[in-house]
Backbone as JSON Lines, residues from 0, in Angstrom:
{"i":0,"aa":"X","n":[0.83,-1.19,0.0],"ca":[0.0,0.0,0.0],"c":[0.88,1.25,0.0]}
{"i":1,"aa":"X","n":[2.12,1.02,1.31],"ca":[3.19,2.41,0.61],"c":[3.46,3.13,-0.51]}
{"i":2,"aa":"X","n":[3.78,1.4,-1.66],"ca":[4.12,1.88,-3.1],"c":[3.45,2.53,-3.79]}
{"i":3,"aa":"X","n":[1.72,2.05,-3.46],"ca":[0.33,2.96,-4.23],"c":[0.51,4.05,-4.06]}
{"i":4,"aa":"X","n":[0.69,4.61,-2.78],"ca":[0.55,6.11,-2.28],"c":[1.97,6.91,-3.03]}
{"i":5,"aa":"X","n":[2.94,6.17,-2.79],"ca":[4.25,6.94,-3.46],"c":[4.47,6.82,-4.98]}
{"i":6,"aa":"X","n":[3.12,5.93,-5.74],"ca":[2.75,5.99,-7.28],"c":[2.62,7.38,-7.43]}
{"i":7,"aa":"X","n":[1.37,7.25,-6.75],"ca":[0.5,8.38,-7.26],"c":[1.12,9.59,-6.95]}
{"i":8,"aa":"X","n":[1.98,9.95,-5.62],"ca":[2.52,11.07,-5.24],"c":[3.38,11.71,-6.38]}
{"i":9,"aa":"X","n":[4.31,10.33,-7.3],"ca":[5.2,10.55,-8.19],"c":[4.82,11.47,-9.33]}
{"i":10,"aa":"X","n":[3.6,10.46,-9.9],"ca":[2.4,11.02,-10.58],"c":[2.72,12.6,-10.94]}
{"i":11,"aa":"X","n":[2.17,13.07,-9.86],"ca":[1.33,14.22,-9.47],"c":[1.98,15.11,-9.26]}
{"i":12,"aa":"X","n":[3.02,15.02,-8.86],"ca":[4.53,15.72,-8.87],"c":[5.3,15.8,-10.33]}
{"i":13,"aa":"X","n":[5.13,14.92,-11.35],"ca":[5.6,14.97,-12.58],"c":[4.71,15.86,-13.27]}
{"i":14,"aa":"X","n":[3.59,16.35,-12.88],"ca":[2.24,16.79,-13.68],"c":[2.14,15.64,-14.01]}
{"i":15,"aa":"X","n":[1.65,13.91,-13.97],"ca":[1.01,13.01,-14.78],"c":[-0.52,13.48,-15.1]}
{"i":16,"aa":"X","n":[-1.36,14.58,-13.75],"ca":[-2.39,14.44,-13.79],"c":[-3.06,15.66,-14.17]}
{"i":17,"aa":"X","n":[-3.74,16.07,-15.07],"ca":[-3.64,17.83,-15.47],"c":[-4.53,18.16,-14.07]}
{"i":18,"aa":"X","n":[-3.95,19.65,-13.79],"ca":[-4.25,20.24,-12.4],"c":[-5.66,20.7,-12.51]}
{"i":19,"aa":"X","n":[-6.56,20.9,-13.88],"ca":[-7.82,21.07,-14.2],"c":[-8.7,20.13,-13.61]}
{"i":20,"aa":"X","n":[-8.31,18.68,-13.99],"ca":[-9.14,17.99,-13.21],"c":[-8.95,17.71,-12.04]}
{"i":21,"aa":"X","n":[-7.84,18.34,-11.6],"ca":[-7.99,18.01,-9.89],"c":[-9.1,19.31,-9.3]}
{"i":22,"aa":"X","n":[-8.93,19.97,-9.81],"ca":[-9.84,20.81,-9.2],"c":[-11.19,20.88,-9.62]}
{"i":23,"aa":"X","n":[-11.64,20.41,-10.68],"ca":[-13.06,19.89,-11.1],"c":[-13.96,19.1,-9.78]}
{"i":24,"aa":"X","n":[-14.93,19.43,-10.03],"ca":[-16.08,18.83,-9.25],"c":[-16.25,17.41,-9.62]}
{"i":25,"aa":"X","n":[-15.65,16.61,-10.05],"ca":[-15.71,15.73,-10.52],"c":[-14.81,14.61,-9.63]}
{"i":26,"aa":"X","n":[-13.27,15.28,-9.61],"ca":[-12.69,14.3,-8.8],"c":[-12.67,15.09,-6.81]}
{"i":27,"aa":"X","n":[-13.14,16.43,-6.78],"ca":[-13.78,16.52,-5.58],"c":[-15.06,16.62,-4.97]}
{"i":28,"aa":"X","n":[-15.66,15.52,-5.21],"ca":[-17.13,15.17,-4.78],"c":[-17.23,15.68,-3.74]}
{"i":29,"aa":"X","n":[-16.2,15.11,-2.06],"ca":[-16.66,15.4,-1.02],"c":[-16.8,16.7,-0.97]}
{"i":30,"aa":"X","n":[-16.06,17.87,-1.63],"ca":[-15.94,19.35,-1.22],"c":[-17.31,19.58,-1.74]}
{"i":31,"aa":"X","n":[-18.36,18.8,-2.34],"ca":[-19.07,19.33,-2.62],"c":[-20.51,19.7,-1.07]}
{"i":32,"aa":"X","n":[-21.54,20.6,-1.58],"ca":[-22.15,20.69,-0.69],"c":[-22.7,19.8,-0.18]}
{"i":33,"aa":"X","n":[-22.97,19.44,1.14],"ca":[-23.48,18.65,2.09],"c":[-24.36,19.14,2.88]}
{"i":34,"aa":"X","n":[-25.51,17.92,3.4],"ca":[-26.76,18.4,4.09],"c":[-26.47,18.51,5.32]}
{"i":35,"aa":"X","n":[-24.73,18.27,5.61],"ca":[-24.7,17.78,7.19],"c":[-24.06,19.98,7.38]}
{"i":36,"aa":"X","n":[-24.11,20.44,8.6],"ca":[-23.37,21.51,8.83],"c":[-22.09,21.52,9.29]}
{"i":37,"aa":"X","n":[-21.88,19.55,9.86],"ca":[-20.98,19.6,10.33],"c":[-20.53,18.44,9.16]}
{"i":38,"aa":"X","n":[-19.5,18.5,8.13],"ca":[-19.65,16.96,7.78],"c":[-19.01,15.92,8.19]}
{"i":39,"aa":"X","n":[-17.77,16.1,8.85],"ca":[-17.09,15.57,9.79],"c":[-17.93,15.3,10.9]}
{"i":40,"aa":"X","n":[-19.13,15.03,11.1],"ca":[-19.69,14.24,12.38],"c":[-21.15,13.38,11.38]}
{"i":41,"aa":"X","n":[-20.52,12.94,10.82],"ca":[-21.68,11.87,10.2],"c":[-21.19,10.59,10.16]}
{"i":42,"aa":"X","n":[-22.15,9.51,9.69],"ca":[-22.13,8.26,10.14],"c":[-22.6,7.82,8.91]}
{"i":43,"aa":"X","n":[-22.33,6.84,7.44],"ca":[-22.91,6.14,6.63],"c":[-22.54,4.76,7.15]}
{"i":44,"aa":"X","n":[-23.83,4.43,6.78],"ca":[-24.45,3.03,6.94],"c":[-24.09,2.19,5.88]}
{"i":45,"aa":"X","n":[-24.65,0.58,6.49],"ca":[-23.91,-0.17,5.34],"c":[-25.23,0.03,3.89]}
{"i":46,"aa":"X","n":[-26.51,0.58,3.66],"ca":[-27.71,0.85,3.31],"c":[-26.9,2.07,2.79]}
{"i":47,"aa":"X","n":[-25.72,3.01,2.38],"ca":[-25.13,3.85,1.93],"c":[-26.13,4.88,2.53]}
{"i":48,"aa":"X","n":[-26.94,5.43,3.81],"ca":[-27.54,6.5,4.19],"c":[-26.57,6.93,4.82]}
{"i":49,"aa":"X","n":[-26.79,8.33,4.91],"ca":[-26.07,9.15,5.61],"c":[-26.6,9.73,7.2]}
{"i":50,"aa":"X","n":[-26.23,9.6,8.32],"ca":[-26.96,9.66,9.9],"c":[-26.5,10.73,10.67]}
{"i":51,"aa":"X","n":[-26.87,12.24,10.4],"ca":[-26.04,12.84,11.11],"c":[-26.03,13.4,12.3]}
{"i":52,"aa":"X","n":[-25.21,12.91,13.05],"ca":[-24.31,12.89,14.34],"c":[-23.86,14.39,15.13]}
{"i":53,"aa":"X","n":[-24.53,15.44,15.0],"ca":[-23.98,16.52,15.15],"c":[-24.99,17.31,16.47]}
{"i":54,"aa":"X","n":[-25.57,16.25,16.81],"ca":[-26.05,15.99,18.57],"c":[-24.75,15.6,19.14]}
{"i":55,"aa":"X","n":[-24.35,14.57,19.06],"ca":[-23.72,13.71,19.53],"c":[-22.2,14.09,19.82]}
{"i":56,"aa":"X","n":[-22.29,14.68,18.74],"ca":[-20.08,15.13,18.47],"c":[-20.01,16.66,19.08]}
{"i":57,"aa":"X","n":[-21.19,17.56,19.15],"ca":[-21.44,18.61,19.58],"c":[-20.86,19.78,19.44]}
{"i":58,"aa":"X","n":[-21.48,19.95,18.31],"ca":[-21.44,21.17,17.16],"c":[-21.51,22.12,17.97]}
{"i":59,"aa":"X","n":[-20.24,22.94,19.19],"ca":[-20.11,24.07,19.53],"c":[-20.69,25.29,19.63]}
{"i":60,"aa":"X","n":[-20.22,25.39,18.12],"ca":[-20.08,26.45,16.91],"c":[-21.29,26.98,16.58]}
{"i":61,"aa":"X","n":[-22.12,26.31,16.17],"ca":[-23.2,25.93,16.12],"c":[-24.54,26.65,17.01]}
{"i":62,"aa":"X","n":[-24.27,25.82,18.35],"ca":[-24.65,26.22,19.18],"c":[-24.82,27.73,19.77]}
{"i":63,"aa":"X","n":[-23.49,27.83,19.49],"ca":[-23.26,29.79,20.75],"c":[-23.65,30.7,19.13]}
{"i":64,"aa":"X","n":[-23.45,30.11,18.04],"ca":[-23.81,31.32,17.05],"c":[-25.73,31.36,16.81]}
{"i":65,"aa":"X","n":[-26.46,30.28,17.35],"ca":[-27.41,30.04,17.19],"c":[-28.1,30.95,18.65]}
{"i":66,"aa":"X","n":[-26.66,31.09,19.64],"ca":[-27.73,31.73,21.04],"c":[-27.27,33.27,20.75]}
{"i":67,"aa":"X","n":[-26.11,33.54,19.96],"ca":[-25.95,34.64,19.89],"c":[-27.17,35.52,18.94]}
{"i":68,"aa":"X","n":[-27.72,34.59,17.73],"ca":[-28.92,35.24,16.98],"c":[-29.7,35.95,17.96]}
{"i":69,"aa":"X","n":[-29.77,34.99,18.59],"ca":[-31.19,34.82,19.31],"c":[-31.2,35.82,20.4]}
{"i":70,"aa":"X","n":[-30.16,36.61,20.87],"ca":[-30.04,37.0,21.91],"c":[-30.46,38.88,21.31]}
{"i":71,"aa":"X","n":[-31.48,39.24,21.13],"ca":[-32.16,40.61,21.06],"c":[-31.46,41.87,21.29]}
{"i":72,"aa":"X","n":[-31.04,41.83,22.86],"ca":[-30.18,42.62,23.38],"c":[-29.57,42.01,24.6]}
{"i":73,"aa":"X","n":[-28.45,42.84,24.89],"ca":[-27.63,42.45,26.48],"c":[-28.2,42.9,27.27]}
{"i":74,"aa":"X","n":[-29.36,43.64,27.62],"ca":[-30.02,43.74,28.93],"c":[-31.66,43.13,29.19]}
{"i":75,"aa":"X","n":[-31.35,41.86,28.6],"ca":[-32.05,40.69,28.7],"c":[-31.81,40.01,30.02]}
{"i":76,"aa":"X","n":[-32.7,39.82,31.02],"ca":[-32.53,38.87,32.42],"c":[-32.2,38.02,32.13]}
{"i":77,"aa":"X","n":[-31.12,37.27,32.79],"ca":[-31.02,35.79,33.21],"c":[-32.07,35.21,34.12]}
{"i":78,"aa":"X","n":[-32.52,33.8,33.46],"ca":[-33.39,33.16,33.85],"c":[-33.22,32.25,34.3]}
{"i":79,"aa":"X","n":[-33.52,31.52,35.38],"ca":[-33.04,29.85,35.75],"c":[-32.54,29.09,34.73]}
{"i":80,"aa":"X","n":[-33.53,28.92,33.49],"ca":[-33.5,27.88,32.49],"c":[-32.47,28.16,31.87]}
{"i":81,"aa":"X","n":[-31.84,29.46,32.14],"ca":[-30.6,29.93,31.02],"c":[-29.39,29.28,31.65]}
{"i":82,"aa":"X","n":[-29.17,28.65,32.83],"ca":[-28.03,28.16,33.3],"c":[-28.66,26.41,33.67]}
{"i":83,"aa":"X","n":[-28.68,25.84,32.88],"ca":[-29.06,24.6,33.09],"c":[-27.65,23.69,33.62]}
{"i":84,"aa":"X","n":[-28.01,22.83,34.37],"ca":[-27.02,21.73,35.03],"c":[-26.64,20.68,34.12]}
{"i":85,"aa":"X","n":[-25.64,19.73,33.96],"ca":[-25.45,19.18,33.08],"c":[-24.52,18.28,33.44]}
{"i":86,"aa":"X","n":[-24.29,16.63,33.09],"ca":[-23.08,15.71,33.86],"c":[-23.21,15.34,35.25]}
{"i":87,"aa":"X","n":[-24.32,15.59,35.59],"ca":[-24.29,15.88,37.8],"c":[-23.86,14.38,38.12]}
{"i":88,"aa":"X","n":[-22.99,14.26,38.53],"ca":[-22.96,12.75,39.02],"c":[-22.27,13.18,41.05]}
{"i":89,"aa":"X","n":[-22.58,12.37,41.37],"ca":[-22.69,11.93,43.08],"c":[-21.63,10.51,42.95]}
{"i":90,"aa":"X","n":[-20.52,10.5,43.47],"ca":[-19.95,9.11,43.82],"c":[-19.52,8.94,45.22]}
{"i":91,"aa":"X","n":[-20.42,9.32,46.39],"ca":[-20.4,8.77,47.18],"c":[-19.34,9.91,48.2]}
{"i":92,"aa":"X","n":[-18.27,11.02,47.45],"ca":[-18.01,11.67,48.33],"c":[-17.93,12.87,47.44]}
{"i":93,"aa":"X","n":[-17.99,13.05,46.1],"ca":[-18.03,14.14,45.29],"c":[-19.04,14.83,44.41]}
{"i":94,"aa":"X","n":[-19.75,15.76,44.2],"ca":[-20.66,16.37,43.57],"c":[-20.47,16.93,42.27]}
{"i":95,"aa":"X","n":[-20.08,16.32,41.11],"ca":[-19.37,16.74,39.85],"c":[-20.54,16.99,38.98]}
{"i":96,"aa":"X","n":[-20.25,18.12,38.21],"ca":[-21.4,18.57,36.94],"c":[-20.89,20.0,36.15]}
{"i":97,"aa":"X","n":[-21.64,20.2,35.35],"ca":[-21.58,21.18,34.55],"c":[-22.67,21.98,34.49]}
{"i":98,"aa":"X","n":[-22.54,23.96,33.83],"ca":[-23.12,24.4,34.07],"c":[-23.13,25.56,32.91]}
{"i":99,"aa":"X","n":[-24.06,25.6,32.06],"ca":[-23.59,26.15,31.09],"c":[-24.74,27.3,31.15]}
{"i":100,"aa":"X","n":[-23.54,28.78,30.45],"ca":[-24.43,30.19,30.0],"c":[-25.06,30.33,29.18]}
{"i":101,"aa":"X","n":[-26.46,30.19,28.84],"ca":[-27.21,30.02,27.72],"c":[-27.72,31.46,27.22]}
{"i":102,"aa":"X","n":[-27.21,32.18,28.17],"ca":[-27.75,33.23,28.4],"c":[-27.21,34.37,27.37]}
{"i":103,"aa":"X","n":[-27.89,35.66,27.5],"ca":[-26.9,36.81,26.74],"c":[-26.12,37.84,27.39]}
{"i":104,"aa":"X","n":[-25.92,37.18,28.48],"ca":[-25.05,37.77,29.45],"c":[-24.1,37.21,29.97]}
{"i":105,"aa":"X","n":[-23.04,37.91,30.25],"ca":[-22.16,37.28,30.74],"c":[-22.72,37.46,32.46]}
{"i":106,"aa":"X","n":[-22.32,36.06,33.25],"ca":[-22.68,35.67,34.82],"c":[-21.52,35.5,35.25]}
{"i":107,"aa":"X","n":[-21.62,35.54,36.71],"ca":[-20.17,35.83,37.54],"c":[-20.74,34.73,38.82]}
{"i":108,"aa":"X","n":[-19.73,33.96,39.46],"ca":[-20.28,33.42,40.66],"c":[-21.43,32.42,40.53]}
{"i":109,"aa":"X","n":[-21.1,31.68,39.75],"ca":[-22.71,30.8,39.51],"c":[-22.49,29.59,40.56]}
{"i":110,"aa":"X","n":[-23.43,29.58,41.29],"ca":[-23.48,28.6,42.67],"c":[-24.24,27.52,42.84]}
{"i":111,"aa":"X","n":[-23.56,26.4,42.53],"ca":[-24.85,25.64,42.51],"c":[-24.92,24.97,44.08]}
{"i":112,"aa":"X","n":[-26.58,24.96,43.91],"ca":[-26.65,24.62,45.37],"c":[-27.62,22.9,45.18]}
{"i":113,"aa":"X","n":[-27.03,22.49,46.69],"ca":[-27.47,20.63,46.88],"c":[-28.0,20.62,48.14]}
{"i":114,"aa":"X","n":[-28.76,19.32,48.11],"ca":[-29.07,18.52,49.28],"c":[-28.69,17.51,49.81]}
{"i":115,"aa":"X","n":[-28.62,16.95,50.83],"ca":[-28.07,15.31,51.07],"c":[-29.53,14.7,51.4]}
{"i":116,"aa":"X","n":[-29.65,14.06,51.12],"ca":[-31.22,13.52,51.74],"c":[-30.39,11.47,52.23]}
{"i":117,"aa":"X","n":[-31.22,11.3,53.41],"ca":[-30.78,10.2,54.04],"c":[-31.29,8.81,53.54]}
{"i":118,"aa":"X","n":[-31.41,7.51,53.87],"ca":[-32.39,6.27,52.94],"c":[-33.56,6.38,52.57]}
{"i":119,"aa":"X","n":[-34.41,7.12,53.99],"ca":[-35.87,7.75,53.62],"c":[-36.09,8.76,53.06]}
{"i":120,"aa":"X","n":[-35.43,9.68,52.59],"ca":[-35.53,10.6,51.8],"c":[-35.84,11.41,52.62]}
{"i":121,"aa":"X","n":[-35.58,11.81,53.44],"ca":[-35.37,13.53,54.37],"c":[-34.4,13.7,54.27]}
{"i":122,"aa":"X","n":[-34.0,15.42,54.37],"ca":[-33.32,16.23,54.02],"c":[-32.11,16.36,55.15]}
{"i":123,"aa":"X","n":[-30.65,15.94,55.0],"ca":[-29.99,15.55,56.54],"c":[-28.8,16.65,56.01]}
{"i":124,"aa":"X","n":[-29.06,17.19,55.19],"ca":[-27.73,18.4,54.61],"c":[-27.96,19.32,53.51]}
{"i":125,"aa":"X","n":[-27.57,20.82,53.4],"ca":[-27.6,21.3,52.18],"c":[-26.57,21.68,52.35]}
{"i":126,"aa":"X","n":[-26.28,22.55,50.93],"ca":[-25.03,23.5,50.93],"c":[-25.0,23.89,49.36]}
{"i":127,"aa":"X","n":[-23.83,24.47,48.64],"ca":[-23.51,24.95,47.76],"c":[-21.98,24.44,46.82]}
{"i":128,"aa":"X","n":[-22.22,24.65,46.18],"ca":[-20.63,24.81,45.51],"c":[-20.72,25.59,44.28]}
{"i":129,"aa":"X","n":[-19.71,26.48,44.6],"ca":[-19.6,27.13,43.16],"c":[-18.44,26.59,41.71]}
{"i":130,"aa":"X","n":[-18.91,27.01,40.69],"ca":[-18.49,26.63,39.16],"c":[-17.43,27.84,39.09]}
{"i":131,"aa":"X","n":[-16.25,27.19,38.38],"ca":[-15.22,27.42,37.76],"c":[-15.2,27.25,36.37]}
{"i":132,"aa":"X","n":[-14.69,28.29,35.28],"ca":[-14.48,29.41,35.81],"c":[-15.07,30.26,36.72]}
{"i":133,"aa":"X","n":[-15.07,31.4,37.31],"ca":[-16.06,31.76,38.16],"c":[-16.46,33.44,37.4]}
{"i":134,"aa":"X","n":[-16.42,33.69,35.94],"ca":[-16.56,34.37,35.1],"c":[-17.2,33.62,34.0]}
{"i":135,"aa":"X","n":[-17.98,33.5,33.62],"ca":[-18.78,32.3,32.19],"c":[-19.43,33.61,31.54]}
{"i":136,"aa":"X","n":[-18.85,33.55,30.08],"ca":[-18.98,34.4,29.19],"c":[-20.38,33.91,28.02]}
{"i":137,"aa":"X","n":[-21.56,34.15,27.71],"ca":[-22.76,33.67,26.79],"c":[-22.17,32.6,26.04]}
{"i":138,"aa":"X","n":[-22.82,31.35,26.16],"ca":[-22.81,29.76,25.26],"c":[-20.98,29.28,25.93]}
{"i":139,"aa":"X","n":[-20.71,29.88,27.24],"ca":[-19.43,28.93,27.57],"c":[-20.17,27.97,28.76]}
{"i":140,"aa":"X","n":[-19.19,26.98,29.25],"ca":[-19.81,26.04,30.06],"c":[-18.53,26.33,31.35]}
{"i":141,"aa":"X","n":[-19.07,26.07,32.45],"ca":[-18.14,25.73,33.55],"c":[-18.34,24.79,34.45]}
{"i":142,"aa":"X","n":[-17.54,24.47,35.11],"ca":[-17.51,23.21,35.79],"c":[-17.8,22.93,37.24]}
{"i":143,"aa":"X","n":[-18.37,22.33,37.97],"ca":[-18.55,22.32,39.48],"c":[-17.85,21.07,40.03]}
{"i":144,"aa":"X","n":[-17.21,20.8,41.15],"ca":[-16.77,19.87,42.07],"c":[-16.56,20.03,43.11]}
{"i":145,"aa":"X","n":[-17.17,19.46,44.23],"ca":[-17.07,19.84,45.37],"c":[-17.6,18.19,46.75]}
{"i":146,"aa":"X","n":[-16.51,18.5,47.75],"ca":[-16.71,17.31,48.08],"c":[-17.93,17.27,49.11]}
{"i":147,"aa":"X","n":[-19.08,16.68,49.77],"ca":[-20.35,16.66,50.1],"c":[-20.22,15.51,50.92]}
{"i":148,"aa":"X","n":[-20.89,16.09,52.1],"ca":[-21.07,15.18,53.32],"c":[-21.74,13.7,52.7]}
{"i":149,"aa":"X","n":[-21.7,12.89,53.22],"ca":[-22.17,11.46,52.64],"c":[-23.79,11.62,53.49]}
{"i":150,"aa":"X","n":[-23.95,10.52,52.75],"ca":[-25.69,10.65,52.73],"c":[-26.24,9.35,51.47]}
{"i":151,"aa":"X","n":[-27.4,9.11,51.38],"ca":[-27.89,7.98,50.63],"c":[-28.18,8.58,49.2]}
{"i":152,"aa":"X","n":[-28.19,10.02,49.34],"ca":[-28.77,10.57,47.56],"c":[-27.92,12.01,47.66]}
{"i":153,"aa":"X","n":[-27.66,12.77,46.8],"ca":[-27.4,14.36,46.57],"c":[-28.44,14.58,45.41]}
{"i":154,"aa":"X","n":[-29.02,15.71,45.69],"ca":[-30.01,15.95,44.74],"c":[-29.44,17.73,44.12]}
{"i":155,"aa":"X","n":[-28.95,18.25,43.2],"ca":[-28.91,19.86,43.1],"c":[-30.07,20.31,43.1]}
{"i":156,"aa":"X","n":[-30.42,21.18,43.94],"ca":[-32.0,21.88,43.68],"c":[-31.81,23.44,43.18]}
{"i":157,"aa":"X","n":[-31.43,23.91,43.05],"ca":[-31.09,25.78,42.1],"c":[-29.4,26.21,41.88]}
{"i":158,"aa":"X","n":[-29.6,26.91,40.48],"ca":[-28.68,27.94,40.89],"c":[-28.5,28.88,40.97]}
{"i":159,"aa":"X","n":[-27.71,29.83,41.74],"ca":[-27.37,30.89,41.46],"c":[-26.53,31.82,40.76]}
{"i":160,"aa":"X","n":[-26.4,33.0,40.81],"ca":[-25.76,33.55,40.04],"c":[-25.43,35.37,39.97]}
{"i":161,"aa":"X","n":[-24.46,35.88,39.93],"ca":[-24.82,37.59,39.86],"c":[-24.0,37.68,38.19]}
{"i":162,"aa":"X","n":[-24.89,39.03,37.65],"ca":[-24.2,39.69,36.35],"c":[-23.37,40.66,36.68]}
């Protein structure tokens, strides 16, 4: 397979191949347009369909230019729903998750706050932990970890936040 590749390199380097048709639509199909936005996150099947994946691989880009449309003006409130939780996992001595600015504002100090609740489900602890960075700029995400009294469940119930 080396030799194939260092054929063709030879090729192509001699001019074997006129430079017209390399640049024709013909021998670059893929450059052509695609239904995907991302096309690097698709999936063909053995049925030659195309499945695209751009939930999954998480089209960024995408995303913050889609909240930036959307965002009217900067003296738009932040709303609960604009800082949604995300990843929350509990292993028994740590409270790990994510916390992303959906918002059109930049937030400072975003705090997320927990419970410990015991086997029966009463409430035997709360508290807080705040997300790092502790500056989150519109469509960035930050991170929470914090270690939490033991208990049978951690539940996050709000967060907070100042602009």
């Amino acid at each position: 397979m080396k030799y194939f590749y260092f054929t063709i390199l030879i090729t192509l380097l001699n001019g074997g191949v006129d430079h017209q048709l390399l640049q024709s639509n013909m021998v670059n199909i893929f450059a052509q347009k695609s239904e995907f936005d991302n096309p690097i996150c698709y999936m063909e099947t053995t049925e030659g369909k195309f499945i695209n994946l751009v939930n999954l691989c998480g089209d960024q880009e995408a995303i913050n230019e889609s909240k930036k449309n959307s965002c009217k003006s900067n003296s738009e409130e932040v709303k609960p729903t604009d800082i949604p939780m995300s990843n929350v996992n509990y292993d028994g001595n740590f409270l790990t998750g994510k916390v992303a600015n959906q918002s059109c504002q930049i937030v400072k100090q975003i705090k997320v706050n927990y419970q410990v609740l015991d086997d029966a489900g009463n409430i035997i602890d709360n508290g807080f932990i705040y997300a790092e960075p502790s500056t989150v700029e519109p469509g960035k995400v930050a991170s929470f970890k914090g270690n939490v009294s033991p208990g049978a469940k951690v539940e996050t119930t709000f967060v907070e936040w100042s602009e």
